[in-house]
C-alpha positions in Angstrom: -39.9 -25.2 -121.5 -38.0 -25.8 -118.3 -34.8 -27.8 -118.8 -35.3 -31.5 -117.5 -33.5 -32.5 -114.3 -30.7 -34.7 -114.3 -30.7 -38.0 -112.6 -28.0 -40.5 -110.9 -26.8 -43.9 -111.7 -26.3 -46.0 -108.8 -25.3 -49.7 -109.5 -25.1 -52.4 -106.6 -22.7 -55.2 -107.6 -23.2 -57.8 -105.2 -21.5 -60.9 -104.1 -23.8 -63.5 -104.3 -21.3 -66.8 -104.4 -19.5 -69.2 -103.0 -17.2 -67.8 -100.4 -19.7 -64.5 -99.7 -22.5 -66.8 -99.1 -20.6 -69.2 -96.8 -19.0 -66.9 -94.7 -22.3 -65.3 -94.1 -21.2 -61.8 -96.2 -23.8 -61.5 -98.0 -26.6 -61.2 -95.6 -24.9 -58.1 -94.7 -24.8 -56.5 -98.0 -28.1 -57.1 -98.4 -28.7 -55.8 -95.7 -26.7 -52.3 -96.4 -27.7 -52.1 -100.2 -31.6 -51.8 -98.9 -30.6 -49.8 -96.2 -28.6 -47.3 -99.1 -32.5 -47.6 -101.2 -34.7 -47.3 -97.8 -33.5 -43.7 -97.5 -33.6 -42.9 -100.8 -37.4 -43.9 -101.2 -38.3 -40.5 -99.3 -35.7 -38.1 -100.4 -36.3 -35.6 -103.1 -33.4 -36.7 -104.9 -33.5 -38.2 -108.7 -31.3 -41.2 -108.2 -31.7 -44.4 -110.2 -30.9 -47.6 -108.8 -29.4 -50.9 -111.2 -28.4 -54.0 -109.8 -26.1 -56.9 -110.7 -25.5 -60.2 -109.1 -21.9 -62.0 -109.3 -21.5 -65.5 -108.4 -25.8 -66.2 -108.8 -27.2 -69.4 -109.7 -27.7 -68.2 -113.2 -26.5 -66.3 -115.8 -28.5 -63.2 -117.4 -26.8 -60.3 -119.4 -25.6 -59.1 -122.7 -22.1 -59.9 -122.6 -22.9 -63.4 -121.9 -20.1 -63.5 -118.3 -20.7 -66.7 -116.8 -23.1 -66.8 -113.0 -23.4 -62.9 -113.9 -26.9 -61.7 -113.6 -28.5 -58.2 -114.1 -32.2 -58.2 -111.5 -34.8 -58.4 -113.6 -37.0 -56.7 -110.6 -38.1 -53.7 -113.0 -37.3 -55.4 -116.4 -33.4 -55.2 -116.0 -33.5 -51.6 -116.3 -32.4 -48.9 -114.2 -35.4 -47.2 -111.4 -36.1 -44.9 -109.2 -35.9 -45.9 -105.5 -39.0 -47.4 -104.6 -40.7 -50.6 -102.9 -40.0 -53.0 -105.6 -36.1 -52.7 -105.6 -36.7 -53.1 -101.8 -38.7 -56.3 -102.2 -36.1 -57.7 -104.6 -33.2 -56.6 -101.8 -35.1 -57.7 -98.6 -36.8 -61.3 -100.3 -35.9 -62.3 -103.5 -32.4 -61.5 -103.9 -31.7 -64.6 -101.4 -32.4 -67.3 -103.9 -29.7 -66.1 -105.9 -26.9 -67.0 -103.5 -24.9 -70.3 -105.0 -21.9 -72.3 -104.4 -20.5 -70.6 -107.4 -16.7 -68.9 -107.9 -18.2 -65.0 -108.4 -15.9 -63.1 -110.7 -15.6 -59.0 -109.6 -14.0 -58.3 -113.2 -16.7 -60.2 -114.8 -19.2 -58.3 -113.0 -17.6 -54.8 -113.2 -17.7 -55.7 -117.3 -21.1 -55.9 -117.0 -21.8 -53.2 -114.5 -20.3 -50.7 -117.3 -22.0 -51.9 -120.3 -25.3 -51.8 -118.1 -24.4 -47.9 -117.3 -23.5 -47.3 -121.0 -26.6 -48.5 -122.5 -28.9 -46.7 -119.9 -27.1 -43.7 -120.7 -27.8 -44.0 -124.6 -31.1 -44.9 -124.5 -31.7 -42.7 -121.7 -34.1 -39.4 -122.6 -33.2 -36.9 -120.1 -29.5 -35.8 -118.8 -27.7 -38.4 -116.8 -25.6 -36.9 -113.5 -23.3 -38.6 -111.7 -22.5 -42.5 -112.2 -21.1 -44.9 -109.6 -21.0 -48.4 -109.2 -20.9 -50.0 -105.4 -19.2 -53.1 -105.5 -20.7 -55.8 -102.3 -18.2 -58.3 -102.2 -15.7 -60.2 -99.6 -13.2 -60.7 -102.7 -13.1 -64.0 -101.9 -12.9 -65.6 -105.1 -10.3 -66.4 -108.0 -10.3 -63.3 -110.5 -9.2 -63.0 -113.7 -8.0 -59.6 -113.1 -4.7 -59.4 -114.7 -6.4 -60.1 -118.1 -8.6 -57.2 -118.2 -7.7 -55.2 -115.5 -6.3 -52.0 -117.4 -8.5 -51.9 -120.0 -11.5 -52.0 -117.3 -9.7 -48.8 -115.5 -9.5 -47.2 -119.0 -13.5 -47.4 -119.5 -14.5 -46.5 -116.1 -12.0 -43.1 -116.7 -13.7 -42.7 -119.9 -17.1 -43.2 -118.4 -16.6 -40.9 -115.4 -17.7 -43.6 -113.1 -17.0 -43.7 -109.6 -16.3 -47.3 -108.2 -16.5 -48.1 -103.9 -16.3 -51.0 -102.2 -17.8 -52.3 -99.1 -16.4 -55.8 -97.8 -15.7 -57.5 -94.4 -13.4 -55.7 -92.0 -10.6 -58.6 -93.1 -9.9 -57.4 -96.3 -8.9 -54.1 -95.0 -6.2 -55.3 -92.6 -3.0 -56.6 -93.5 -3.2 -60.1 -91.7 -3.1 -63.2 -94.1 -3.0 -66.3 -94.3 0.4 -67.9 -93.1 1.2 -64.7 -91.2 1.6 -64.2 -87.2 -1.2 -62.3 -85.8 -0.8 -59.9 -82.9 -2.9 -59.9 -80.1 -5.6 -62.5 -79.0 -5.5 -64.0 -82.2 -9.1 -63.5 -83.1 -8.4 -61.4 -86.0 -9.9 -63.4 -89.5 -7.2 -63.6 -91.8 -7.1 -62.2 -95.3 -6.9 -65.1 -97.7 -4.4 -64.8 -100.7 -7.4 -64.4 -103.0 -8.8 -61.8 -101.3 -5.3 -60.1 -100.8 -4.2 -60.1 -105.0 -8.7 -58.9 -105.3 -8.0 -56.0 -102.8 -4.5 -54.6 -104.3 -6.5 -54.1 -108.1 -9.9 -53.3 -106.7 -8.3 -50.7 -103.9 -6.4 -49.2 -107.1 -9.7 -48.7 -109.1 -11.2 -47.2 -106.3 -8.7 -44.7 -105.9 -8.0 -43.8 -109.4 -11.6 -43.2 -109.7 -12.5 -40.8 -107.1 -14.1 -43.7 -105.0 -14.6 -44.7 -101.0 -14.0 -48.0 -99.6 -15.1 -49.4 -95.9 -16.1 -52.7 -93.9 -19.7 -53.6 -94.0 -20.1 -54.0 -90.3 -19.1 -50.5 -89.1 -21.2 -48.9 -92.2 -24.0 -51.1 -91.2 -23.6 -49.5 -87.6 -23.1 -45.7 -88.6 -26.0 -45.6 -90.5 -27.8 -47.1 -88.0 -27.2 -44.3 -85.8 -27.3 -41.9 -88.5 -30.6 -40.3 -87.5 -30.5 -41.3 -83.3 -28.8 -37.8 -83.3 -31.4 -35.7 -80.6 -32.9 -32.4 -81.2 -34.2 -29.8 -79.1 -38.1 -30.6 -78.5 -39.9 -27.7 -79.4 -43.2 -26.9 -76.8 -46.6 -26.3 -77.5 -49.7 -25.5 -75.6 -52.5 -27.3 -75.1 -55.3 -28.7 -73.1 -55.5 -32.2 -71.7 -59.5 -32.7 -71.2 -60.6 -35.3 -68.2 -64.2 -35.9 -69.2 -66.8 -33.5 -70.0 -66.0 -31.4 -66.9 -62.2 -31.3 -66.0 -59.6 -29.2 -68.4 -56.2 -29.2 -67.5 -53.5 -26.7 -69.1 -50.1 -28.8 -70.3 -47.1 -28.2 -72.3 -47.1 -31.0 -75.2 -43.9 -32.4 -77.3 -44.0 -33.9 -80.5 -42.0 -37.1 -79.6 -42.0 -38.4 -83.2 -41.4 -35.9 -86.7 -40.8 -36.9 -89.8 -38.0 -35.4 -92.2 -36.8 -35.8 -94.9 -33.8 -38.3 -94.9 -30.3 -36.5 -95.4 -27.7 -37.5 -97.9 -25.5 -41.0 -98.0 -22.4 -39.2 -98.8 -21.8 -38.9 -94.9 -18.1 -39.0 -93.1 -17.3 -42.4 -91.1 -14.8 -41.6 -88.8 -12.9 -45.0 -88.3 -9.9 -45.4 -84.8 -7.1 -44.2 -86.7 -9.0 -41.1 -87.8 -9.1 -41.2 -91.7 -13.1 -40.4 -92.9 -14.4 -41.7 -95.8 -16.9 -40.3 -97.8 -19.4 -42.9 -98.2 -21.0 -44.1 -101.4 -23.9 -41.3 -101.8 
């Protein structure tokens, strides 16, 4: 009997509060999270997606975390990439967003557990785990409470954590600081600066990638615009019953098979970051 392929967890924390929804944020990581499932609805790859809201409307999960909600999309459990997760992403995800404080720890808490008991109850082998965390860290945490036990279980649990937020968290401009320049820079809030030091820190120790939202957005965009060498073929182009005329014909349009997330962004000061795959 042949051994039964593995498959990979991918959660998508996102941001669905107060200061992501305001500030416009979370369009965007809507926007990349079904652009991460889009290319996985072709490809021959086993992952399974899992998603989990922070900051929603209302709260839905085991551990009982306040405005934390697991999508109920498939029954709250973990699926392969397909057009309902994409409905859920592109529609219905929307009427989550709320003027709610969204807690990262909170969700990451839940994130794990949600991992754990899909990988219990889970019949065949379980590959890699990762959890992408969508947020602009915008919000008060309780991170200091929980912080190193968290790190403990995602080293126990092999999981890998990223984090894609706007392109303010990953300066060093904050509030009450002197910008350089013309001044247009947005400023990192404290909140998002004491988010950023633990989250950056979890990333790291896990094996994890960060980046802003916008210039992944952009990359994958362009992902596929790369052009190939047309290949020729013969053929007739007929002019009514009576008049055949010999051409060369291109294929303007092929479809492939969509290649894998964990792609190299090259950002202005050089450093590439494997991107959450």
């Amino acid at each position: 009997m042949p051994r039964e392929k593995s498959h990979d967890l991918k959660l998508l924390l996102i941001d669905v509060g107060k200061t992501s929804s305001e500030s416009g944020f979370a369009e965007s990581a809507f926007k990349l999270a079904s652009q991460f499932v889009q290319r996985k609805v072709y490809s021959e790859v086993n992952d399974c997606f899992g998603i989990v809201l922070i900051g929603s409307k209302g709260t839905d999960n085991p551990l009982n975390c306040g405005n934390v909600t697991i999508a109920n999309y498939n029954n709250g459990v973990f699926s392969t990439a397909n057009y309902e997760v994409l409905r859920y992403l592109d529609h219905h995800i929307k009427a989550e967003k709320s003027n709610h404080n969204s807690d990262w720890i909170a969700g990451l808490e839940v994130s794990i557990d949600y991992i754990k008991r899909h990988v219990e109850k889970s019949p065949g082998p379980v590959g890699d785990k990762a959890i992408a965390i969508f947020s602009d860290l915008g919000c008060p945490s309780k991170f200091e409470e929980k912080f190193d036990s968290l790190v403990e279980k995602v080293a126990n649990s092999g999981i890998e954590i990223h984090l894609f937020g706007p392109e303010s968290i990953f300066t060093d401009y904050k509030e009450g600081s002197e910008q350089n320049g013309s001044g247009d820079k947005k400023l990192k809030t404290k909140e998002q600066e004491n988010n950023y030091d633990f989250v950056i820190n979890m990333v790291n120790s896990s094996g994890g990638a960060c980046g802003d939202i916008a210039t992944v957005v952009k990359s994958m965009a362009n992902m596929d615009r790369k052009k190939k060498k047309a290949m020729a073929w013969k053929a007739d182009l007929e002019i009514g019953p009576d008049i055949r005329i010999n051409i060369t014909g291109y294929i303007n349009l092929r479809r492939e098979a969509p290649k894998s997330w964990k792609k190299c962004l090259t950002h202005d000061n050089g450093e590439a970051h494997h991107m959450f795959s």
